[in-house]
N, C-alpha and C positions, 0 to 999 in steps of 0.2 A: 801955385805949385802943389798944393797940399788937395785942391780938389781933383787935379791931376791922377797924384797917390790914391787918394781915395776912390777915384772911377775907374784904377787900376785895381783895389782889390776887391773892388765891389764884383767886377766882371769876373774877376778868375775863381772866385768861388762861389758863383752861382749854379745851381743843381739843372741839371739839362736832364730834358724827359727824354728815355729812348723807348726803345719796342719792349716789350714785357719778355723775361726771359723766363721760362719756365725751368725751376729749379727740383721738381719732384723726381724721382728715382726713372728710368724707366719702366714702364709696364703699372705703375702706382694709378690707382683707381680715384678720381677726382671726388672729394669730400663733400654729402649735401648739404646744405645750407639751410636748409629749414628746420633740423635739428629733428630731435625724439622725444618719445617720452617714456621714464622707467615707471612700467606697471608692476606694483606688488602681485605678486601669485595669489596671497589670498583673497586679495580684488577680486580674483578670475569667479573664483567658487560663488564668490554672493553677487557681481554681478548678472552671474546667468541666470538668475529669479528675478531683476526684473521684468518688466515689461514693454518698456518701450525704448526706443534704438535712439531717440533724443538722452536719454540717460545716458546712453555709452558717452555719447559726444562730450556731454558734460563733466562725466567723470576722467575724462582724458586732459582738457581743459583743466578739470583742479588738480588732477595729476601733476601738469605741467607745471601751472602758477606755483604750486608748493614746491617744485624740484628746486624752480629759479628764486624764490624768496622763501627760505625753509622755517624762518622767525614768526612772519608774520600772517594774516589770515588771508584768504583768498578773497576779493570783495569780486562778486560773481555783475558786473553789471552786463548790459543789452550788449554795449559798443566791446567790450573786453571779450563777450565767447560770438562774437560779428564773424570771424574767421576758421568757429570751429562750428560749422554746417552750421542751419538756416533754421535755430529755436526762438521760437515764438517767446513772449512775456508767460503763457502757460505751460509749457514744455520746458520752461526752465521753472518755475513752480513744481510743476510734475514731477521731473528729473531729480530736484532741489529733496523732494518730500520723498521720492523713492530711494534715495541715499541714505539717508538717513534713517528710515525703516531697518536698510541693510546690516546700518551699523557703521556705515564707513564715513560722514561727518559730522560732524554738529553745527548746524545752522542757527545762527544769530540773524536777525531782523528788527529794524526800529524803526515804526512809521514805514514811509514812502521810499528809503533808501533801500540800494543795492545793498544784497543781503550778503554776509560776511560770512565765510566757511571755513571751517579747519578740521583738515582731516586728521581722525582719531587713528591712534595704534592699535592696527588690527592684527588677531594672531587667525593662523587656519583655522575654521570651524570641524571642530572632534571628529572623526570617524565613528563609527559604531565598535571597528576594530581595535582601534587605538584606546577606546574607553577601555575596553575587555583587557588590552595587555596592559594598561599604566596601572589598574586595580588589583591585579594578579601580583603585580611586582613591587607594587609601593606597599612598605610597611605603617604607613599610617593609617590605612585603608582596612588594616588586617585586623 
């Protein structure tokens, strides 16, 4: 009797799959799935002196890693930027070294390991105008 009962409630609260009902608004624009990445602005100014378009990649790449783990460093290996275009072991050297010139991370390496990155707090680089008015109006300057 009791396995009875029991194959009684087993069944009636069992979850049954139906057709997918779309529950979005109408005219609501379907969300992508591959996600983004938030570029600092004063990114834009120093990376336009580099030189080579494996550096953007790169920089997008730690962009991203740092949005989604903002604690810890970025470990830059082969298999990890495999998906952000087609850099070579020196074009990720390259990229790694022109970053860095720019100002925008500090590269750590030990030995033969995937090199670790953490990107620094960058502020806009000065204007020539902007010197002229902060010196005219700061009293320490005077």
């Amino acid at each position: 009797m009791a396995d009875a009962y029991d194959n009684l409630l087993s069944t009636s609260y069992q979850m049954v799959a139906g057709p997918k009902i779309d529950t979005r608004r109408p005219g609501a624009k379907k969300r992508d799935k591959d996600g983004f990445v938030m570029f600092p602005l004063p990114w834009r100014d120093r990376l336009g002196k580099v030189h080579h378009v494996s550096t953007m990649w790169l920089a997008l790449f730690i962009l991203f890693a740092t949005w989604r783990n903002p604690d810890e460093p970025v470990i830059v290996s082969n298999i990890a930027i495999e998906g952000w275009g087609k850099l070579s072991r020196e074009e990720k050297r390259q990229g790694l070294r022109e970053l860095e010139e720019c100002g925008l991370v500090s590269v750590k390496q030990v030995g033969r390991q995937s090199p670790r990155v953490t990107v620094l707090d960058c502020q806009p680089e000065p204007t020539e105008s902007s010197r002229l008015s902060t010196s005219d109006t700061c009293p320490v300057n005077q």
